[in-house]
N, C-alpha and C positions, 0 to 999 in steps of 0.2 A: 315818230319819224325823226331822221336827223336831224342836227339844225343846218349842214350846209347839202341836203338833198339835190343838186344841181351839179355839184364837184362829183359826187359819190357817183350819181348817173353818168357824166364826163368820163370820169377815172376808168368804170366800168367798161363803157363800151370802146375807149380806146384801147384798154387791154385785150377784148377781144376780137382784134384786126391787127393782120400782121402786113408788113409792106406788102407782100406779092396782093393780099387782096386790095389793097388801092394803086397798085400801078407802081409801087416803089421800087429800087436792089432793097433786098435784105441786106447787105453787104456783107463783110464776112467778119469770123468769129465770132463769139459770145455774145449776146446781145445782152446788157445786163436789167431789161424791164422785158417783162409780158405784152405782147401787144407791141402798137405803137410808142412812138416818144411823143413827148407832150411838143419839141420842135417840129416835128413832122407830121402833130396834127394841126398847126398852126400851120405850117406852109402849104395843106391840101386845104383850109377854107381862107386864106389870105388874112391872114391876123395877125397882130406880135405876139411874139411866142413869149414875153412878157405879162402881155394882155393873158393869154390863154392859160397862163398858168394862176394867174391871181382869179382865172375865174376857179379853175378845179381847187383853189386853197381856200375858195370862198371871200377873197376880200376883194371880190368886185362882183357886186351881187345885180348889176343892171345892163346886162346886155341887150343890144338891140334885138327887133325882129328880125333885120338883116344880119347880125351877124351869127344868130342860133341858126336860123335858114341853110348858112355858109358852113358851120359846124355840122348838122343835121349831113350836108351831100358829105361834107368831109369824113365822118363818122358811117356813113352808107346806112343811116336811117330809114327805116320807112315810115310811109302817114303815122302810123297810130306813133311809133317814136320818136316822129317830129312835133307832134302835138302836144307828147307828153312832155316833151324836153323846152318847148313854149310855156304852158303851164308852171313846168318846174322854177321857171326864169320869172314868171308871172306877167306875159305879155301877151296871153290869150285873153280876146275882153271877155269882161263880168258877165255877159250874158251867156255866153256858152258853159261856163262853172256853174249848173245847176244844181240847186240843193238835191239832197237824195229825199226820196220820196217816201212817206211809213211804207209800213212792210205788208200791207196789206192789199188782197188782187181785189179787182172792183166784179162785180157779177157778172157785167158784162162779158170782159176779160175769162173768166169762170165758164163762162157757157160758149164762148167761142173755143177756148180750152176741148169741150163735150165734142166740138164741131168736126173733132180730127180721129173719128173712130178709127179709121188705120192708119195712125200714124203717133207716135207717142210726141207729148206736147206737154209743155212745161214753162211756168215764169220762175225767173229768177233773179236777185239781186245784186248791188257790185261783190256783194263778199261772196255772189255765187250760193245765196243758201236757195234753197227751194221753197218758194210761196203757196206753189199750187201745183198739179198737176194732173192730168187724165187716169183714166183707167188702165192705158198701153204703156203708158208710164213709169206706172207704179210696177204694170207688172217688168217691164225692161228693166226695171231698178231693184226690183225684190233680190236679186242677192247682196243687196247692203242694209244694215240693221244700225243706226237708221240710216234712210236715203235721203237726209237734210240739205247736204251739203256739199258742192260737187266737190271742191278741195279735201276737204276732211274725205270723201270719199276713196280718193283719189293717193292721199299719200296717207291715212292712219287706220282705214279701213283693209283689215287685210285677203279680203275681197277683190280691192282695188286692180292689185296684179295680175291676179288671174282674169278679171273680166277685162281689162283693158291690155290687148295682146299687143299692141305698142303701146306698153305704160310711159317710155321713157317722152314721147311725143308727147303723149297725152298730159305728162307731169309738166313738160316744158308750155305747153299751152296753156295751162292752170294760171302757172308764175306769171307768164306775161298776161296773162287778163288783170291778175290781182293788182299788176303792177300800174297798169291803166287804171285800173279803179282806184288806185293811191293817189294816181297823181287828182283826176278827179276829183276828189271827195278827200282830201287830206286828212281832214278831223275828223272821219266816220271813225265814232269809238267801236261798234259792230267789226267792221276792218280791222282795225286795229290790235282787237283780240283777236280778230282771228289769224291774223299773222304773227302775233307772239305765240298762239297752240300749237301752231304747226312748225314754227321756228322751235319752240322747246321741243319738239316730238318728233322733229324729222332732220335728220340732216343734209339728207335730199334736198328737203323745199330750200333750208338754209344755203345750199349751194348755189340753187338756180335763183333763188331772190339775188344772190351777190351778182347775180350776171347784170341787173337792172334789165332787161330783154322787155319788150314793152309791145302789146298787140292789142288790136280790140277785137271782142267774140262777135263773130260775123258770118262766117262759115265755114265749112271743115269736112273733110270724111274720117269714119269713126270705124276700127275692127275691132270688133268684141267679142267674146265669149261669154255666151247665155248659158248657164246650167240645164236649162229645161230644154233649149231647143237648136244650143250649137253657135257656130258661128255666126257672125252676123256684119254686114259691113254697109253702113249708113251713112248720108250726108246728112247734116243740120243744115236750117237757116235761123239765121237771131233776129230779131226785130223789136228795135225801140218803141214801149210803148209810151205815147205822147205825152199821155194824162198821168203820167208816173213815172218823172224822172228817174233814171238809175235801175229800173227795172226791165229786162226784157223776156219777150216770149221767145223760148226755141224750139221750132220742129225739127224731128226726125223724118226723114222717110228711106224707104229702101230702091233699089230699081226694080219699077213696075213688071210681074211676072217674072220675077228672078225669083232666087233660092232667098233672098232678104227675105222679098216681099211674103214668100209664104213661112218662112218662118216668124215673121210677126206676127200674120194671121194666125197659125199655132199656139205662139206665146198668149194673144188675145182667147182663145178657146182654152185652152188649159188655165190659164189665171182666171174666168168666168166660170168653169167648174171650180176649181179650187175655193173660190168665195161662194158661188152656189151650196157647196157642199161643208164650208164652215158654218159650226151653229150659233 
């Protein structure tokens, strides 16, 4: 990671706001930066635009709560960007930085997994690999070889596009998870490679990591295209599990007696022959 990761998030998100979205004139001709100016992000959180530039150059590495807070509405951040951008600053306390936890699901975990026979269910890690998974799952996922990893799936699997029929959404959502689980967990070397693979291999990810864009996976609907059984348009829910920082479980489901719901139902009978009928 860099060494002044606080400027580079700064830098970032004020490029991407331009006056009209905070209430500014654009005023006229050329404007010769992207985005905001670093004076006019100072005057929407009340700061010296002195101050505010030696933060984004990095040589003023200790702002307060209050004044990241004042940045954060200035910047039109939300939660999971306010929080990262605390983190980033280092004034979110020690207790909420919790270590990541091994990579391994507890049984329990494992058998509540079993619990969700229509509905595909799944844990995963900050770098987003997949620990575990159900049956519904695996078959929702069978057209990616392997289905390790949602990122890797997402931008190197060329799978990806096709089954994700707003990929461009769905790529943007990737980044900003990753980008929460960076700030999180800073020195997860697993992270870390895994954002150099996808940096060497994708230009994509390389673009949308430049945005610093910052979320936490929470919930979402999903449009996909299944090989086997068609369209398919799904919510998630994620959910922290306690006893294992850094990993959550996330369900699927579809709307109940929709064309979802019985296409999963489908996928679960053709994936149960399919293994039935391998020797």
């Amino acid at each position: 990671m860099p060494d002044n990761q606080l400027g580079e998030f700064l830098r970032a998100r004020r490029a991407g706001l331009r006056p009209q979205d905070v209430g500014m004139p654009g005023g006229h001709g050329v404007r010769r930066v992207s985005g905001l100016r670093r004076e006019e992000v100072a005057v929407l959180a009340g700061v010296n635009a002195d101050y505010y530039t030696r933060l984004e150059q990095g040589r003023e590495r200790h702002p307060s709560a209050q004044v990241l807070d004042a940045l954060g509405r200035a910047l039109r951040l939300g939660p999971d960007a306010c929080a990262h951008l605390h983190r980033l600053a280092g004034t979110t306390p020690a207790a909420v930085l919790t270590p990541t936890a091994p990579d391994q699901v507890g049984p329990a975990l494992r058998q509540l997994l079993d619990g969700y026979p229509g509905a595909p269910a799944f844990v995963i890690n900050r770098a987003l690999d997949v620990l575990a998974a159900n049956t519904l799952a695996e078959a929702l996922y069978s057209p990616f070889d392997p289905a390790d990893n949602l990122a890797r799936m997402v931008f190197l699997d060329p799978a990806g596009r096709r089954f994700h029929t707003r990929w461009a959404d769905t790529a943007q959502a990737v980044v900003s998870h990753l980008r929460e689980a960076a700030g999180l967990d800073p020195d997860n070397p697993r992270l870390r490679s895994l954002v150099r693979e996808l940096a060497d291999q994708s230009a994509e990810f390389t673009r949308l990591w430049h945005t610093h864009a910052v979320r936490g996976k929470t919930s979402d609907v999903k449009h996909l295209l299944h090989p086997d059984v068609g369209p398919l348009t799904l919510t998630y829910q994620a959910f922290d599990v306690r006893e294992a920082p850094g990993q959550q479980l996330v369900v699927y489901q579809a709307e109940p007696a929709g064309p979802g719901a019985q296409a999963l139902t489908l996928l679960g009978t053709l994936h149960a022959t399919a293994q039935w009928a391998s020797p």
